[in-house]
N, C-alpha and C positions, 0 to 999 in steps of 0.2 A: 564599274561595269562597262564594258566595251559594244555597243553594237554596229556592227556593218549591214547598211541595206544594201539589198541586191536590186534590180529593175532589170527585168529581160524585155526589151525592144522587138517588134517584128512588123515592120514599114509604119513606125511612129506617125501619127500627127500631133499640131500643133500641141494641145495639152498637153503632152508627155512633159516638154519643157517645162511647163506650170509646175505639174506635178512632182518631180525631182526636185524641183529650187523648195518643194514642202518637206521633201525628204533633208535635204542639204540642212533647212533649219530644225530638223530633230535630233541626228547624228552628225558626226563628223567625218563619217566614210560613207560614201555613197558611191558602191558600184554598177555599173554600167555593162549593159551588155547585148550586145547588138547580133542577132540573129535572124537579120536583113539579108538576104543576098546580092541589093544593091543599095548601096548608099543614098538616103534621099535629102533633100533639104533639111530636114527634122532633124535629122542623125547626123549631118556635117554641125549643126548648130549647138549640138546636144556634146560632140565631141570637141567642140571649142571651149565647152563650160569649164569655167574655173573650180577648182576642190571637189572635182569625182575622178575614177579612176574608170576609163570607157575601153571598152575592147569589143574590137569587131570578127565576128565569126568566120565572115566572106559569105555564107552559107548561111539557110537555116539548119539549124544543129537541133532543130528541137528544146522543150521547155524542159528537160529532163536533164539534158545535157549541157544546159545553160546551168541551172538550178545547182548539178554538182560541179560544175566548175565553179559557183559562188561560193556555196559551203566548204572545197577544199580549200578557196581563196580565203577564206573569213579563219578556218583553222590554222593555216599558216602564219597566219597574221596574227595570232591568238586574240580571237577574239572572244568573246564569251557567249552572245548572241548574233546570229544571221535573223533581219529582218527581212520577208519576198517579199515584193508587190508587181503587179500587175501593171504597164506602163499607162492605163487608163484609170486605175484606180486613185484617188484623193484622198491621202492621210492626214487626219486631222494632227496637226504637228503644234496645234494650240494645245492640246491634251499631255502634253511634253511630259511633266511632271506628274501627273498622274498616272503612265502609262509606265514609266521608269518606277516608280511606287510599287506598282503590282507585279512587275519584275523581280525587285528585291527581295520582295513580299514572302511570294508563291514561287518559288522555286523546285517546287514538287514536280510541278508539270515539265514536260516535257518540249511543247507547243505552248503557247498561251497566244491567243489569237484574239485579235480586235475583230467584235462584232461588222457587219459588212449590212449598209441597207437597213440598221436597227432589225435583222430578220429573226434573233434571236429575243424572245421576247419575256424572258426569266425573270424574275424578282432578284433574285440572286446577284451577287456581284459578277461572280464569276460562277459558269454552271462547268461540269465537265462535259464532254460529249465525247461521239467514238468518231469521228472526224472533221475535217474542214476544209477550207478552201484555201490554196496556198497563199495569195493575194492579203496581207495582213498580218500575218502570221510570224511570230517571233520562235526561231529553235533553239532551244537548246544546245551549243556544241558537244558540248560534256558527255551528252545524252546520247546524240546525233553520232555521235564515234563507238557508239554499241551495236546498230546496225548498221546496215546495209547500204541505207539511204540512196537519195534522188535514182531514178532508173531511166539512162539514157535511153534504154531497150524502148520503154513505152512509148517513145517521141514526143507524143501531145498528150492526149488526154488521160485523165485520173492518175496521175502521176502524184498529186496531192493524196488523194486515197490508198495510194500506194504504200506512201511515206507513213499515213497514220497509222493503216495497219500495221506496218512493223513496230511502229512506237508499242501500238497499244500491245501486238501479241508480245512484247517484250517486258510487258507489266506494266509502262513507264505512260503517265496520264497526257490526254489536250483539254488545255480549259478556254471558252470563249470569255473574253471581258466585256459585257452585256450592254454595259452605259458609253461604251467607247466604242464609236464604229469608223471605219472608211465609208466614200461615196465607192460605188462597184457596179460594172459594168457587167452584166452575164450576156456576154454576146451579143445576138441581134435576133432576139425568137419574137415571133409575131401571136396575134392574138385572134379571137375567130368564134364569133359566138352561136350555138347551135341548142335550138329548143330553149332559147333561155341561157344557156350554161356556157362561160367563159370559159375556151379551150387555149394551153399557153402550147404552140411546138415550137421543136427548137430552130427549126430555119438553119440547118446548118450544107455546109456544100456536102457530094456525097464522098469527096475524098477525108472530110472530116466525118463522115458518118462513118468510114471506114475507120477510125483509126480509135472511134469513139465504142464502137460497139466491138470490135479485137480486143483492147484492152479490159473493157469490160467481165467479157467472159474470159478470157487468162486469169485474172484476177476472182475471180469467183470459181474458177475452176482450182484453186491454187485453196480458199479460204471461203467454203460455201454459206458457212455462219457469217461472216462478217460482211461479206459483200450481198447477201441475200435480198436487203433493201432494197441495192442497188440493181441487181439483175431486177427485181421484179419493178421497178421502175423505168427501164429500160425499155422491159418488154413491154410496159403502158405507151410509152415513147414512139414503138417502132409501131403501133396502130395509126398515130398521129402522124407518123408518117407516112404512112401509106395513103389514109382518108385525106388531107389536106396539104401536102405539099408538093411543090413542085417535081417537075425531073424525078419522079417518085421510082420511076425504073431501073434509074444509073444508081439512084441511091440505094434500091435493095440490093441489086448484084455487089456494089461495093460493098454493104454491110455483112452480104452472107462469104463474101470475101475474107472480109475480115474473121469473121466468125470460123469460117475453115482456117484459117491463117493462126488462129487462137489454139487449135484444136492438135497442131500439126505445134506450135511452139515456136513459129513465124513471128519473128519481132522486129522492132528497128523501122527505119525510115520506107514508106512504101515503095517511093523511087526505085530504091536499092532490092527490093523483096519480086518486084515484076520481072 
C-alpha cells in the first residue's frame, strides 16, 4: 500500500519542520507545498530538506487548490492513499504500524481519519461519522476518482466539509480511528466567561469571517440536510461575534458580504471577486 502525505504551508513557523521530519518517518513521500507568497526562513529551510518533494505556489492559491493539486499529484503517482495534514498539526508516526493495520483493515471507508485532540470519545475502534477535519485524514484514491473532489472555488474554508459531503452523498463512508489521534491546532479562538458560563469565539480576522460564512451557506444552500448542523452552528457563532469580539463592524459587513456573494454564486479568492 502506497501513501503520499500532502502538508500545505502558509508563512510556516518553526514546528512545521518538526512536524514533517514525523511525517518523513511514516511514509516515504512526503509532499510539500507552499502557499506563501513570500518565502520565509521556515520554507527556504523546509525546501532544503532532504526525501520531500516542495513546491512553491508564488501566491496563496488557497487550501483547496493546494489540496487538488496533492490528490491529482498522489494519482499520478499511483498512489493508493493521500494522507492531509495541517503544517501545525503533530502526527503521531510512533502509531506507524497500527495506523497501516486499519488501512488494510477497513477498506470500506472512504476517509479514515485519525482522531484529532482525542475529541472523539467512542468506545469503538473506529466510529463512522458524516464528517471531518481534513488535517489527519487519509483518502481514499480509488474512491476519491468518483467525485468531484478538493474545490479550489471555496479558497479557505469548509473545503473538508465539502469533500465529505460528496463522499458521503455518493454512498461511500468516513470513519474516525478513536484510539489514534494528531496534536491539532484549531486556530487562535479565545475564551470569555459570562454568568458562570465558558463562552469559546472563534477570533477570526474579518476577511476570514468572510470567506467562512460564504462557504458556508453555498454549501447548505446546495445540501440543506446535511449542512443543517453546520449553518445552525454558524448562526450561534455569528451572536458571539457580534457580543464579544473585536472590529465587530468590519467583521459583519464582511460576512454579510460573503453571504450575498453565496447567494449570487460568487466564489474563488476575494481579491479577485472585489
Amino acid at each position: 500500500m502506497k501513501i503520499c502525505a500532502c502538508v500545505v504551508l502558509y508563512n510556516p513557523q518553526k514546528e512545521a519542520i518538526a512536524n514533517i521530519r514525523k511525517l518523513m518517518a511514516f511514509t516515504l513521500k512526503v509532499l510539500v507545498l507552499d502557499n506563501s507568497s513570500s518565502t520565509n526562513e521556515v520554507s527556504s529551510n523546509i525546501e532544503k530538506m532532504g526525501g520531500i518533494t516542495y513546491v512553491s505556489f508564488g501566491s496563496n492559491k488557497g487550501i483547496g487548490f493546494a489540496l487538488k493539486y496533492g490528490a491529482e499529484f498522489a494519482i499520478a503517482n499511483k498512489f493508493d492513499y493521500l494522507l492531509t495534514m495541517d503544517q501545525d498539526s503533530v502526527f503521531p508516526f510512533k502509531s506507524k504500524k497500527e495506523i497501516i493495520d486499519e488501512l488494510l483493515n477497513n477498506p470500506q471507508y472512504s476517509i479514515l481519519a485519525l482522531n484529532y485532540n482525542s475529541k472523539n470519545k467512542a468506545e469503538e475502534k473506529i466510529s463512522q461519522v458524516n464528517d471531518w477535519i481534513t488535517s489527519g485524514s487519509f483518502i481514499k484514491l480509488e474512491d476519491y476518482l468518483q467525485i468531484k473532489g478538493f474545490s479550489e472555488e471555496l479558497f479557505i474554508d469548509y473545503v473538508d466539509y465539502d469533500l465529505c459531503e460528496q463522499f458521503v452523498s455518493k454512498g461511500f463512508k468516513i470513519g474516525v480511528i478513536n484510539d489514534i489521534s494528531i496534536v491539532h491546532q484549531l486556530g487562535d479562538p479565545l475564551t470569555k466567561k459570562i454568568l458562570g458560563k465558558t463562552l469559546i469565539y472563534s477570533n477570526h480576522s474579518p476577511e476570514r469571517d468572510y470567506y467562512r460564512y460564504r462557504n458556508e451557506l453555498y454549501l447548505y444552500k446546495r445540501n440543506r440536510a446535511y449542512f443543517k448542523a453546520l449553518h445552525k452552528a454558524e448562526k450561534k457563532n455569528l451572536i458571539l461575534i457580534l457580543l464579544l469580539e473585536k472590529n465587530r463592524i468590519k467583521k459583519l459587513k464582511m460576512i454579510l458580504l460573503g453571504k450575498r456573494h453565496a447567494r449570487k454564486g460568487h466564489l474563488g479568492q476575494l481579491s479577485v471577486l472585489k
